[in-house]
One Martini backbone bead per residue (centre of mass of N, CA, C, O) as a GRO file, in nm:
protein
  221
    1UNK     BB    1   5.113   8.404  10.334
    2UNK     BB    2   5.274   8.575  10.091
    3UNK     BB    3   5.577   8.652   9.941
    4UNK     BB    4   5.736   8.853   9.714
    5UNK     BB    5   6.122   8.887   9.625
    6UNK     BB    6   6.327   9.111   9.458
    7UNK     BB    7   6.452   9.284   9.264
    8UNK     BB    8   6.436   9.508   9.022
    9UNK     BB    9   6.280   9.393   8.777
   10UNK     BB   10   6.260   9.047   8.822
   11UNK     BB   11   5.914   8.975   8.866
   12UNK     BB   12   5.726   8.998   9.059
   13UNK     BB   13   5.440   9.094   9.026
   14UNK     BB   14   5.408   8.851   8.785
   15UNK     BB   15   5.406   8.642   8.999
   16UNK     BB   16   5.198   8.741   9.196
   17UNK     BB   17   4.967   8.768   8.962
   18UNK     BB   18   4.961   8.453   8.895
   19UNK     BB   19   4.902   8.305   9.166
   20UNK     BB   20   4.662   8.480   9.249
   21UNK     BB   21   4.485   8.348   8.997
   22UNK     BB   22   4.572   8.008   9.037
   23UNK     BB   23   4.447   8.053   9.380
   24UNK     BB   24   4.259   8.286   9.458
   25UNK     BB   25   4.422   8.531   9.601
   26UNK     BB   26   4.534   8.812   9.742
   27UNK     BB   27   4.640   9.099   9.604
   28UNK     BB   28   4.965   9.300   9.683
   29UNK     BB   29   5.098   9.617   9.562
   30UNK     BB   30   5.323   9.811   9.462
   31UNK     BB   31   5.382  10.119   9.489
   32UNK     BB   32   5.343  10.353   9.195
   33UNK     BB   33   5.153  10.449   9.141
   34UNK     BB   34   5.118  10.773   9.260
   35UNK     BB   35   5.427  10.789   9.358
   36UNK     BB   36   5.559  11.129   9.308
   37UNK     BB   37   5.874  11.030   9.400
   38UNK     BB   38   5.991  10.818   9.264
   39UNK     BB   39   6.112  10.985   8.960
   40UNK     BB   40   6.265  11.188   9.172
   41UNK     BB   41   6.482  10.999   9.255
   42UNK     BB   42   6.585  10.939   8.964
   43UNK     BB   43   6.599  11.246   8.821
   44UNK     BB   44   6.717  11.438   9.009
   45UNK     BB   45   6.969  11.571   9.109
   46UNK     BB   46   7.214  11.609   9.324
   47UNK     BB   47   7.061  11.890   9.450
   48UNK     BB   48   6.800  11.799   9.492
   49UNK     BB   49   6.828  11.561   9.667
   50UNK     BB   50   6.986  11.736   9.911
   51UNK     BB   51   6.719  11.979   9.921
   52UNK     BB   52   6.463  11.738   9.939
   53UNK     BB   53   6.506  11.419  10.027
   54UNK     BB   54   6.385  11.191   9.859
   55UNK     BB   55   6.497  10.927   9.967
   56UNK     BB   56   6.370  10.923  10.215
   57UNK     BB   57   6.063  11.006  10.157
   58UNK     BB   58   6.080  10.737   9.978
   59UNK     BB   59   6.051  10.562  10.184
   60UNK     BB   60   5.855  10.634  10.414
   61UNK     BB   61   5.658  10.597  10.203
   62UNK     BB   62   5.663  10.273  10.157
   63UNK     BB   63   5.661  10.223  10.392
   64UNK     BB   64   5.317  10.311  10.449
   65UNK     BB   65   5.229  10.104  10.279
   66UNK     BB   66   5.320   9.842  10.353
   67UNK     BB   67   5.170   9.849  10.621
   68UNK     BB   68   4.913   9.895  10.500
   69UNK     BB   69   4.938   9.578  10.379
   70UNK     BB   70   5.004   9.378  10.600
   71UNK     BB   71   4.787   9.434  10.788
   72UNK     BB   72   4.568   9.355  10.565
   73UNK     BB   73   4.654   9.071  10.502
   74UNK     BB   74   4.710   8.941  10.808
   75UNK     BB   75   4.369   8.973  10.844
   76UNK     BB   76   4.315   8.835  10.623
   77UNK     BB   77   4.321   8.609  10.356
   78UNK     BB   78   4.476   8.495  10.137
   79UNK     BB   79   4.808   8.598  10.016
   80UNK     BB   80   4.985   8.833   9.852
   81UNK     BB   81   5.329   8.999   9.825
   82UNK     BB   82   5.475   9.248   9.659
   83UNK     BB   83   5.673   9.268   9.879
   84UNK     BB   84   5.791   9.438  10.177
   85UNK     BB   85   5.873   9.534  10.509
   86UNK     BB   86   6.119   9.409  10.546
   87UNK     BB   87   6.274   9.499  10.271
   88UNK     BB   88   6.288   9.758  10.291
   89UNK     BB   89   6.561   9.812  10.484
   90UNK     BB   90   6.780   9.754  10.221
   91UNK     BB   91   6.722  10.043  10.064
   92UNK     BB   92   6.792  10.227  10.332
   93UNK     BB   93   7.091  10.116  10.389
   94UNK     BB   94   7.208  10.167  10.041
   95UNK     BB   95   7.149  10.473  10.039
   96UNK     BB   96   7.323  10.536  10.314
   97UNK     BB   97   7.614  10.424  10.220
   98UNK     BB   98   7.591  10.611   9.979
   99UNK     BB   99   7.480  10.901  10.075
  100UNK     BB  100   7.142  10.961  10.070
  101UNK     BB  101   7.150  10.920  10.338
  102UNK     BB  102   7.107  11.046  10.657
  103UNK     BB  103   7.202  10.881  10.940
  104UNK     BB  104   6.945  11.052  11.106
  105UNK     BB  105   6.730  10.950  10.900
  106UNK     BB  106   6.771  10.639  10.952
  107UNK     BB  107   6.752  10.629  11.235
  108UNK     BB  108   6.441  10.725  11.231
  109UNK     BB  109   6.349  10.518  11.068
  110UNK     BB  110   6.457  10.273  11.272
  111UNK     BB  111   6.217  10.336  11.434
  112UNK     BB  112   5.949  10.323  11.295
  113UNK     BB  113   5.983  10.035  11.220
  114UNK     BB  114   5.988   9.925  11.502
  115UNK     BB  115   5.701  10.016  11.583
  116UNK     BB  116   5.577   9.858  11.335
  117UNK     BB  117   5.655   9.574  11.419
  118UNK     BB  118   5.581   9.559  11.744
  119UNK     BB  119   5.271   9.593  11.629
  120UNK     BB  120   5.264   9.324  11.486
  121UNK     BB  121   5.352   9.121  11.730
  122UNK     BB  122   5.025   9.160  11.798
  123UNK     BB  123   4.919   8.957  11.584
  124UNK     BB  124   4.748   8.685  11.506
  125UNK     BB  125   4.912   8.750  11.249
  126UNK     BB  126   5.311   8.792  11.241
  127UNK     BB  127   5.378   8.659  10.971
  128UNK     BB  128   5.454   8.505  10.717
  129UNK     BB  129   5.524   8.199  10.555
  130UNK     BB  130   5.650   8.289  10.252
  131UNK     BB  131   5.942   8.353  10.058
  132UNK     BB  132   5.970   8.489   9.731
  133UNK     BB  133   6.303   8.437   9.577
  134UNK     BB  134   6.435   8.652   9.313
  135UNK     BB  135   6.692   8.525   9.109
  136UNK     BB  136   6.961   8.729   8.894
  137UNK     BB  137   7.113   8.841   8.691
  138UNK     BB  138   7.233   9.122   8.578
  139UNK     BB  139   7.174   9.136   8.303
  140UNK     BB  140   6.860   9.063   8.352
  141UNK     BB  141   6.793   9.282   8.503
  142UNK     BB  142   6.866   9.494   8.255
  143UNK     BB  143   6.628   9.372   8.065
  144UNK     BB  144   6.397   9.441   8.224
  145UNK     BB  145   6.372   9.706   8.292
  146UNK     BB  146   6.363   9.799   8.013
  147UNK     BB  147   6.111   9.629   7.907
  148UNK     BB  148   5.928   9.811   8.106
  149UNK     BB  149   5.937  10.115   8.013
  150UNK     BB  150   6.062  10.333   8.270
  151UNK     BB  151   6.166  10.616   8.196
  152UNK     BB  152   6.304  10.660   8.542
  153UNK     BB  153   6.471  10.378   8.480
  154UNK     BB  154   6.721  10.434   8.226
  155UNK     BB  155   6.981  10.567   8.323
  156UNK     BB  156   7.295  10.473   8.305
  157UNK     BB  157   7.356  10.607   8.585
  158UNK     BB  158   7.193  10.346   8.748
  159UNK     BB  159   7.393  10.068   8.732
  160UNK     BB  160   7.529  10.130   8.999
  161UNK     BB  161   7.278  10.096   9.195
  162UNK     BB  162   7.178   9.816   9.087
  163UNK     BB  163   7.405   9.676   9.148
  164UNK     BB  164   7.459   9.733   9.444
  165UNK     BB  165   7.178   9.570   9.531
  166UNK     BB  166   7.261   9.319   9.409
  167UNK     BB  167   7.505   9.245   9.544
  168UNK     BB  168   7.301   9.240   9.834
  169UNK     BB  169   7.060   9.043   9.849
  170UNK     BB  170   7.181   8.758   9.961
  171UNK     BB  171   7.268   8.881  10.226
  172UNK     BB  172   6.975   8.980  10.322
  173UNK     BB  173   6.856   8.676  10.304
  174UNK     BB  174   7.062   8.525  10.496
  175UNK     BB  175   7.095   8.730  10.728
  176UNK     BB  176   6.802   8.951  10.770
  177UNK     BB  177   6.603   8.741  10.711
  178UNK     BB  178   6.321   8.588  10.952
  179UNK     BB  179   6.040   8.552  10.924
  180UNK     BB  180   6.058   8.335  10.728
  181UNK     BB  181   6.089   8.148  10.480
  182UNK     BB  182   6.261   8.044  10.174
  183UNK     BB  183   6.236   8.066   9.852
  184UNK     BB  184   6.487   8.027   9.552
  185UNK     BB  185   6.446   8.157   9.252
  186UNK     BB  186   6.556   8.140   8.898
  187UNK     BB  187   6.491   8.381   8.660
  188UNK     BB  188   6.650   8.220   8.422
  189UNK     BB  189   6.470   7.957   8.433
  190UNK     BB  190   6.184   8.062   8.516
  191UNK     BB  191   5.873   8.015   8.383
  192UNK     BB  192   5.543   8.123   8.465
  193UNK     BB  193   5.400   8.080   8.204
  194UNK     BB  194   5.406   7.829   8.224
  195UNK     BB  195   5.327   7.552   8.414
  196UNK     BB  196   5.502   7.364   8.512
  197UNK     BB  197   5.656   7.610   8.664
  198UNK     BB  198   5.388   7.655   8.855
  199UNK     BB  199   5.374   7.342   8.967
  200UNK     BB  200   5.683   7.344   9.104
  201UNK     BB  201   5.608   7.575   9.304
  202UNK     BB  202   5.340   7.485   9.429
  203UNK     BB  203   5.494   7.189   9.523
  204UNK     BB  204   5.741   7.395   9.691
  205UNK     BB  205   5.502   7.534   9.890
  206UNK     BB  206   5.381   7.266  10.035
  207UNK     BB  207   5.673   7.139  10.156
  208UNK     BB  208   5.713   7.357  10.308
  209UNK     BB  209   5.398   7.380  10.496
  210UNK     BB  210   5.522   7.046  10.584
  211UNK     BB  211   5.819   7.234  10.693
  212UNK     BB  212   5.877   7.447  10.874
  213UNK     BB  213   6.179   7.390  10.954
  214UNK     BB  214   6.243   7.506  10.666
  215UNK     BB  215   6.431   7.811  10.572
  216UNK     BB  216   6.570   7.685  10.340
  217UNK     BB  217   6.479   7.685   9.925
  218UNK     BB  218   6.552   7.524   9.661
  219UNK     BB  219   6.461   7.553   9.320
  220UNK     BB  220   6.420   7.281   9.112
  221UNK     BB  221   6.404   6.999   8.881
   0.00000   0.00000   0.00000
């Protein structure tokens, strides 16, 4: 079982979507069609959000999902997964340190999850193989939300939460994920529509499950 992570519009999906048919393995990908919480979190006002609490909604939304795809992946046959249930945790302490979420809501989401991993932790199988995080500069980062051209993420007040994401997702990648290993790759670099860059990936993701001892690894070529 693989997952792919990293920042909001840096490719996960069509990477996972990519080695999904290249590998013949099962995808699985992040709610957002019919997620009718996504776009009030991001165009609600400011009194809309603390009157209606969106931003922890739409978590509470996202970890039931996640939960119930990692469960599936899990029990299922070889699979990837676009984002997971462990990244979720880092959206909701950006959102809580901005204080859109309120410190009583991310407490209760933090027993939730804790209560969710628990029981992940009976699963005959208990974790991802191999994490691949997609690391890209900021620039990259707002050029690919831009031209993915969904309506409610394109508000330049946006940028700033964006930023603040961004600036912190390799502190959450080196310090808070412990699941499984981690490849890291750069996705100003590397273009997965090529053949040769997605055969230079699956030769560095069995060279990780020749050596899981091996917890980070950085794609290079």
């Amino acid at each position: 079982m693989l997952v792919v992570g990293g920042m909001i519009g840096v490719g996960k999906t069509t990477l996972a979507s990519i080695i999904a048919a290249d590998l013949d393995i099962d995808l699985y990908t992040e709610n957002v069609e019919g997620n009718d919480i996504l776009p009030l979190f991001y165009t609600a006002s400011e009194e809309e959000q603390n009157l209606k609490r969106y931003p922890f909604l739409l978590q509470l939304e996202f970890l039931t999902s996640r939960y119930r795809d990692i469960k599936r992946a899990l029990f299922a046959g070889p699979s990837i997964m676009d984002r997971s249930i462990y990244e979720d945790w880092y959206f909701a302490k950006v959102n809580t340190d901005l204080g859109r979420i309120a410190p009583e809501e991310f407490k209760l989401y933090a027993k939730i999850l804790d209560e969710m991993m628990k029981e992940i932790a009976q699963f005959p199988k208990k974790a991802p193989d191999l994490m691949i995080y997609l690391h890209a500069s900021f620039d990259t980062i707002i050029e690919r939300i831009g031209s993915r051209g969904r309506d409610f993420e394109q508000d330049e007040k946006l940028v700033s939460y964006y930023r603040t994401l961004w600036e912190g997702y390799d502190d959450w990648v080196h310090n808070h994920y412990s699941a499984s290993p981690v490849l890291m790759v750069n996705a100003d670099e590397f273009d997965f529509y090529r053949a040769e860059d997605r055969q230079l990936l699956v030769e560095q993701v069995d060279r990780l499950q020749s050596n899981p001892t091996a917890q980070y690894m950085v794609l290079s070529r």
